[in-house]
N, C-alpha and C positions, 0 to 999 in steps of 0.2 A: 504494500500500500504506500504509495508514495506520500511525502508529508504533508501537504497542503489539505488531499483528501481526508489521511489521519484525523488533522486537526480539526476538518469540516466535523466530520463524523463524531469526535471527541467533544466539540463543541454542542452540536445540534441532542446527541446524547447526555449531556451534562444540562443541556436544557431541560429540557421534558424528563428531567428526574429531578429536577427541584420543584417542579409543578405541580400537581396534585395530584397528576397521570405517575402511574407506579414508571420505577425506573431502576438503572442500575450501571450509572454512569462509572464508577468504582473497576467495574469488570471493564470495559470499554478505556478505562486511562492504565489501567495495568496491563492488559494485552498490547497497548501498543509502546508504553515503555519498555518493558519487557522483550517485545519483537526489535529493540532498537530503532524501527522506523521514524520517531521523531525525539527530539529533545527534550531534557526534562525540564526547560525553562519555558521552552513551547506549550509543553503538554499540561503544564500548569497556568498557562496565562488560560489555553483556552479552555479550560474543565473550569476554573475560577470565573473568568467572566460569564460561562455560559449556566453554573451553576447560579451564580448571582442573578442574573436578568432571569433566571426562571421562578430565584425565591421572588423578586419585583416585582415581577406579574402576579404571581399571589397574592405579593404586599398593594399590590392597587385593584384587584378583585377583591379585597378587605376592605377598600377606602369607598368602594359602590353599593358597600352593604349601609343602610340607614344607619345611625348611631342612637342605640338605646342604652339603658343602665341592665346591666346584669352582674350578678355576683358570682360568676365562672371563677376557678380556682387560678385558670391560665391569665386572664384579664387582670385577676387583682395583683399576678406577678408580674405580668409586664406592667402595670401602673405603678406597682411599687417600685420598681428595678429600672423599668425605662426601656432602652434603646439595648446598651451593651447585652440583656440577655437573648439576642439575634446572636450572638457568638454561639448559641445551639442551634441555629437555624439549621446545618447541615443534619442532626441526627432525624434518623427514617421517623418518619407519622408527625412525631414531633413538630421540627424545624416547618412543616408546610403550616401545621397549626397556628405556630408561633408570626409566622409571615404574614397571614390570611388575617390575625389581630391586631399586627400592628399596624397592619392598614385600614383596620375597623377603628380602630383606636387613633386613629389620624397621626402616627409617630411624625415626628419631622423626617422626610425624605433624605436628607443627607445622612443623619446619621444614621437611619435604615441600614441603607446601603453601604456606607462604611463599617456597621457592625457585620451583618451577616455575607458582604464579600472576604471581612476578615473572618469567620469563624470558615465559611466555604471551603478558602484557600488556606488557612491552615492544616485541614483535612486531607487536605489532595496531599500538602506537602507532607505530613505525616507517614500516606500512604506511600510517597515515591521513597522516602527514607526505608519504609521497610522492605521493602521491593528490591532494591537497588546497594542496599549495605549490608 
């Protein structure tokens, strides 16, 4: 697989597995590290970004939900906590949950997206550490 394609693929998979749609972008960024076909600074930009815009898309499918008062367990943790606990956004069921409220919960968009691109891309990088040493 040459790398351009790799990365498409790496990409468009790491999307549609932070979205609500079941995924398994994980298996998809280790096979192609693994096969050496592309870099591991490639392989991380593009699993990162495309994990990210697909918790985003969640996070603003959360912001079209009307805003009412409820006493959900997850609600009164992101209210208490804020932003930084988007650094779980990558774990499975979880992370989309957490996405989908803080866009209900109108988070500020910047930091959204600078918590849960950081918790994303800490994950991948984790994973290429154990992969690769």
């Amino acid at each position: 697989m040459t790398e351009p394609v790799g990365l498409g693929a790496l990409f468009v998979s790491s999307f549609l597995a932070a979205t609500l749609l079941p995924g398994g972008s994980e298996v998809v960024f280790s096979a192609l590290l693994l096969s050496g076909s592309i870099s591991v600074g490639a392989a991380l930009v593009a699993a990162t970004l495309g994990n990210t815009l697909g918790g985003l898309s969640t996070y603003l499918i959360g912001r079209l939900i009307p805003d009412r008062e409820t006493d959900a367990r997850m609600i009164r943790w992101l209210r208490r906590w804020g932003a930084p606990v988007l650094l779980l956004s990558w774990v499975p069921l979880v992370g989309d949950a957490l996405c989908l409220a803080a866009g209900w919960l109108r988070m500020h968009g910047v930091y959204t997206t600078v918590f849960i691109a950081a918790g994303k891309g800490v994950r991948y990088w984790v994973l290429a550490q154990l992969l690769l040493n």
